[in-house]
Every structure is written in C-alpha cells, then in structure tokens.
C-alpha positions as CSV (number, residue, x, y, z in Angstrom):
1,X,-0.4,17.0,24.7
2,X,1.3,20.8,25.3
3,X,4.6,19.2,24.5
4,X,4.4,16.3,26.8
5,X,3.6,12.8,27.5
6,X,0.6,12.4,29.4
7,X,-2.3,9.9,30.4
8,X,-6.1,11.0,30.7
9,X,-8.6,9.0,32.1
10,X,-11.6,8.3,29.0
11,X,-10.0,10.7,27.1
12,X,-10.5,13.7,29.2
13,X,-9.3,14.2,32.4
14,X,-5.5,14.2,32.7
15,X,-4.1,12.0,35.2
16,X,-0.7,12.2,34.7
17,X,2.6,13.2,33.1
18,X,5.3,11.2,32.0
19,X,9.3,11.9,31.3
20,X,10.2,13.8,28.3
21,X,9.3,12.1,25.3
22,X,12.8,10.3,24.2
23,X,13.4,9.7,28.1
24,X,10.1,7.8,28.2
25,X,11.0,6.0,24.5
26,X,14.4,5.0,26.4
27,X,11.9,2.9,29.0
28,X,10.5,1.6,26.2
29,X,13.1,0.2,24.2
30,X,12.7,-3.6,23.6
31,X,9.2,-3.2,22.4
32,X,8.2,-3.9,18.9
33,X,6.1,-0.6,18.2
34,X,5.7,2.5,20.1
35,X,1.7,3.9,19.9
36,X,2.0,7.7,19.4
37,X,-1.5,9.7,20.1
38,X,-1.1,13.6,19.0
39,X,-4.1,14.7,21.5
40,X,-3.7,18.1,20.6
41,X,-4.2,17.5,16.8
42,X,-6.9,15.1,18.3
43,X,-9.4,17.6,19.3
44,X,-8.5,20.5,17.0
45,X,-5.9,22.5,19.1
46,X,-2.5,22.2,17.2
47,X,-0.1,19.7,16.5
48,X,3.1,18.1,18.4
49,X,4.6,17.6,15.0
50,X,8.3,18.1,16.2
51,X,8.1,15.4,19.3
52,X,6.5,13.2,16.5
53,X,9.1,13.1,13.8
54,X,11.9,12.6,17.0
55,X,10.1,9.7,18.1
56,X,9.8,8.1,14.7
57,X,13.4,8.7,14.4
58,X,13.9,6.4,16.8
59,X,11.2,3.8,17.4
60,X,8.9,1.4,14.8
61,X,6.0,4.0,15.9
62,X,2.4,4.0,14.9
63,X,1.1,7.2,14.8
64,X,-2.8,8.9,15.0
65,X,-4.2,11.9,16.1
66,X,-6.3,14.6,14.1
67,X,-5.9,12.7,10.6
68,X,-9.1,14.3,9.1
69,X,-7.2,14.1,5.4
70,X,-5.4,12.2,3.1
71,X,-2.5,15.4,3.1
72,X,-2.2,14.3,6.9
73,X,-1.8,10.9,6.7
74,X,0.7,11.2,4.6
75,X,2.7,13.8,6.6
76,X,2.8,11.5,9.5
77,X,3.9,8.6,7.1
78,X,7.4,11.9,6.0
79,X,7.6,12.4,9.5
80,X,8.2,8.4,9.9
81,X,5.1,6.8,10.7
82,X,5.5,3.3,10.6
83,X,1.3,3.1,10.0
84,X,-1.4,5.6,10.7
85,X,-4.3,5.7,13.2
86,X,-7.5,6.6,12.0
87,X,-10.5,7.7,14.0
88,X,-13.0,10.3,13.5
89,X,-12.9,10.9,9.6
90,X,-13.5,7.2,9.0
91,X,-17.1,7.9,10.4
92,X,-19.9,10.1,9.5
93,X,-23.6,9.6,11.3
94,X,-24.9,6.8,8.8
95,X,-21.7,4.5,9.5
96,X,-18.3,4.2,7.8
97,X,-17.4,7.0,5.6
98,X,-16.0,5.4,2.6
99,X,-15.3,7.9,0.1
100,X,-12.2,9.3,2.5
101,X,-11.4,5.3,3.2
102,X,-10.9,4.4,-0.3
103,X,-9.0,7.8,-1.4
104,X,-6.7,7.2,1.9
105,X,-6.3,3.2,0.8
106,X,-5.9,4.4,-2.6
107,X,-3.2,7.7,-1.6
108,X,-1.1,5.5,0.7
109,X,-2.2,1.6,0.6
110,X,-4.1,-0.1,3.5
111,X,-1.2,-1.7,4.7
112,X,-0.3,1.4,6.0
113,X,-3.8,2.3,7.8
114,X,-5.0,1.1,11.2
115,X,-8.5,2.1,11.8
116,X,-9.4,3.3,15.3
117,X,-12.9,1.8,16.9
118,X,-13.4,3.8,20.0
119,X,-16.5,2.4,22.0
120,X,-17.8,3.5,24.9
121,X,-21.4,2.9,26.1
122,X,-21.2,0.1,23.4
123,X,-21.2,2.8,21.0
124,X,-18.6,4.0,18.7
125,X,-17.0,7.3,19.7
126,X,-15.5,10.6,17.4
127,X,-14.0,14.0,18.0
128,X,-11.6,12.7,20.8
129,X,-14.4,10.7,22.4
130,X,-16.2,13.3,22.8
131,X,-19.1,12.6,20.3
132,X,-21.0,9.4,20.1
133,X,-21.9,7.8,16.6
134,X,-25.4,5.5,16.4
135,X,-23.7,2.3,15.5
136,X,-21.4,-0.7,17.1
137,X,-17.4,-1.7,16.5
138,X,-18.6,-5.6,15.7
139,X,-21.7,-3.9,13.0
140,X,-19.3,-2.5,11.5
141,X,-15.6,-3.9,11.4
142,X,-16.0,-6.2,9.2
143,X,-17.1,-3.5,6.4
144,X,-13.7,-2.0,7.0
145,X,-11.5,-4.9,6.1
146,X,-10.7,-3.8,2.6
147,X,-9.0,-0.7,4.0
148,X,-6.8,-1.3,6.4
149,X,-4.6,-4.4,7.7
150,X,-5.5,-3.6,11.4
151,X,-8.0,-2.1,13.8
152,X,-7.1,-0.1,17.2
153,X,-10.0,-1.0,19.6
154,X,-9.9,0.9,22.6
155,X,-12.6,0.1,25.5
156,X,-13.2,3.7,26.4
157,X,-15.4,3.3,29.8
158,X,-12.3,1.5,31.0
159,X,-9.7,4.0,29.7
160,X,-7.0,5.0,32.1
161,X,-9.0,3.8,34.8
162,X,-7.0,0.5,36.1
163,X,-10.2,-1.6,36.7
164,X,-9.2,-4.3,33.7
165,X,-10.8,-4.3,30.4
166,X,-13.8,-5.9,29.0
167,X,-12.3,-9.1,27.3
168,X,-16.0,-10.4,25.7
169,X,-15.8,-7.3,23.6
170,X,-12.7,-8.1,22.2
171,X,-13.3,-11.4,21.7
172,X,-16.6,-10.6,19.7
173,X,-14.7,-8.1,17.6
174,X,-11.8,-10.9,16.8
175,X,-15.0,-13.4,15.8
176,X,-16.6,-10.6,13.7
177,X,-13.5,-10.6,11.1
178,X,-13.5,-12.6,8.7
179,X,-9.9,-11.5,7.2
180,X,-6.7,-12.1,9.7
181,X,-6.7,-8.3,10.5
182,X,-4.4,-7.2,13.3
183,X,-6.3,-6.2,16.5
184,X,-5.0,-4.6,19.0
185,X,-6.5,-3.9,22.5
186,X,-6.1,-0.7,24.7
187,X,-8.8,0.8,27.6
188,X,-8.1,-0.7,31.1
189,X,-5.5,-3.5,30.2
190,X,-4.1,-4.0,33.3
191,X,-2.8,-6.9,34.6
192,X,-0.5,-9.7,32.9
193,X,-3.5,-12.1,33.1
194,X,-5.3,-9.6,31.1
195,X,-2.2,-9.2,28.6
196,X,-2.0,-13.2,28.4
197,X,-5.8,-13.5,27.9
198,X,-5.9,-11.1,25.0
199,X,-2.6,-13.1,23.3
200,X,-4.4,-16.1,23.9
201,X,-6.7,-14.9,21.0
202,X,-4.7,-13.6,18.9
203,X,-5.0,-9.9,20.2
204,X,-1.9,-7.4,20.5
205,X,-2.2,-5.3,24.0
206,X,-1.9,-1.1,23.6
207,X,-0.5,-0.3,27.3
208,X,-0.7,3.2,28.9
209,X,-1.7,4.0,32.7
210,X,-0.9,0.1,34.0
211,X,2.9,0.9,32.8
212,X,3.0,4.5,33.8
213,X,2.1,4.3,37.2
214,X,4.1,0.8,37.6
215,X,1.3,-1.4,37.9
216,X,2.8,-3.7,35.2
217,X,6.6,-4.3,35.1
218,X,8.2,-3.5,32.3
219,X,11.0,-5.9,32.1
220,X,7.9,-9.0,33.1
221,X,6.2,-7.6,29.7
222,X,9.5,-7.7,27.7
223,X,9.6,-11.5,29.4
224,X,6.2,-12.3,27.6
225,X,7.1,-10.9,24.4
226,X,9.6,-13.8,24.5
C-alpha cells in the first residue's frame, strides 16, 4: 500500500510497516511462494505495479489485488505472477459470477487462478472486505472447482488480530471439496500449533502479522517446511 509493505488489521486499519519490499523478500528467502496483495489496486486507488514486477523477479510470488478483468490477470501473469488471486469479480449478489470465471479459465487456464474466499461474519466478503455478499465459502467452493486449482481462504474476523484462527472453518471448507484443490489458510494464523494443525489436513498456512511482529520465528517455520 503507498509504496510499502504493510499489515492492517480486517483489512482496514493499518497496523504496521515493514522493511522495503526486496529487504523484507531477503527475510523471506527459503520459502516456497511469496503472497503479494496490491491493496491499493484492491480498493480502487492505483496500482504498486513496479514493487510487483521486482518482487516477481525474484520470488515464486502469487499475486492478487484489484483483478476485476481478464486484461489484469494477465498483466500480473507479464509482470511474473507465478498464479493470480481472485476476489471480488468472481462474485456478483446471486453467487459466483461465472461468465468472468470461464473467460479468465479460458484467457489464462485455471491452473493459473487461485480464487480468494474472504469470510467474515460467516459471510463472503468483496471490495477489499468492505462489502458483504449473501452466501457462505463451503455453499459455494465446490461450484468453483472447474476454475481454478486452489482457493485463498482468509478468516477475516481474525485478520491481523493475533487471537489464532478458526480451524473448524477450514476444516469444513477442505471436506466441502470434492477435487484435491489447494487450500490455503490466512486470518489469525498464529502459533506453530496452529501452522501444524492446518498441515495436518492438508492445508497450506498464508502468514502475515504472527511473522512481522516476531511472534513466529522464521527460521522454526523454515524448520517445519522440512
């Protein structure tokens, strides 16, 4: 966001700020993919385009933020996208918006697509969080199989907030697919027990404010990675 690396709590409120962008990728190195959020292009206010292609450059990253069309998607997959997150255009009000899904699988294949399910108040969220939608992540995900080859779920009332995450959710969503989908888990992961019970079911762990503020070590996480 404005250039730098940040952490808001629930997708509002910024809590902190982090080194300059390749500094921070340097803390990160070891780490099989690097999550890349564009906030700004998130909720309508520009685009970090330039940090974006650097960190590309050097990191596997996967890379969302304000992909409304299939012309965006595939300038983040030029600028060196390893996949794209998608959010708020794979929903209208009724549910899933198709149409876009199946031109974006169609334009740049599903393998490159992860589809963002944002829930907070057991609702799925839009716009940034900012708008809710009137329908659940586990009514809906399994709809969404045929265009993509993994989900982002992020447990928004625990976002940022360092009070662990809501594991039963993510376990429901990993029972709801039927296909062998990569899920990964972000909002409130926080402890290694937390980490260790999510790769016990076959969940990947997105990691922001429990590494930023030192909570979680970084070389004990590269030690789980094995």
């Amino acid at each position: 966001m404005d250039g730098k690396v940040v952490q808001l709590v629930q997708g509002r409120e910024k809590a902190l700020e982090g080194d300059a962008p390749l500094k921070m990728l340097e803390r990160f190195a070891g780490f099989p993919e690097i999550q890349v959020i564009d906030l700004d292009a998130a909720i309508g206010r520009g685009a970090n385009d330039g940090i974006v292609e650097t960190l590309c450059a050097h990191a596997r990253c996967r890379v969302g933020g304000g992909v409304r069309t299939v012309d965006r998607a595939k300038t983040l997959l030029k600028q060196g996208a390893y996949k794209v997150i998608v959010g708020t255009s794979a929903f209208t009000a009724e549910g899933p918006n198709k149409p876009f899904l199946e031109e974006l699988a169609a334009a740049i294949g599903p393998e490159k697509i992860l589809l963002a399910l944002d829930s907070k108040d057991g609702r799925i969220v839009i716009k940034g969080w900012r708008e809710a939608t009137a329908f659940t992540a586990e009514e809906i995900i399994g709809s969404l199989e045929p265009y993509c080859r993994g989900f982002l779920c992020t447990y928004v009332d625990k976002e940022g907030m360092m009070q662990g995450t809501d594991l039963d959710w993510f376990r429901r969503l990993r029972a709801a697919l039927v296909a062998t989908h990569e899920l990964t888990a972000a909002g409130g992961v926080t402890t290694m027990d937390d980490v260790r019970a999510l790769r016990a079911i076959g969940i990947h762990a997105a990691l922001g404010m429990a590494i930023y503020t030192g909570r979680l070590d970084l070389a004990e996480l590269r030690a789980e990675l094995g």
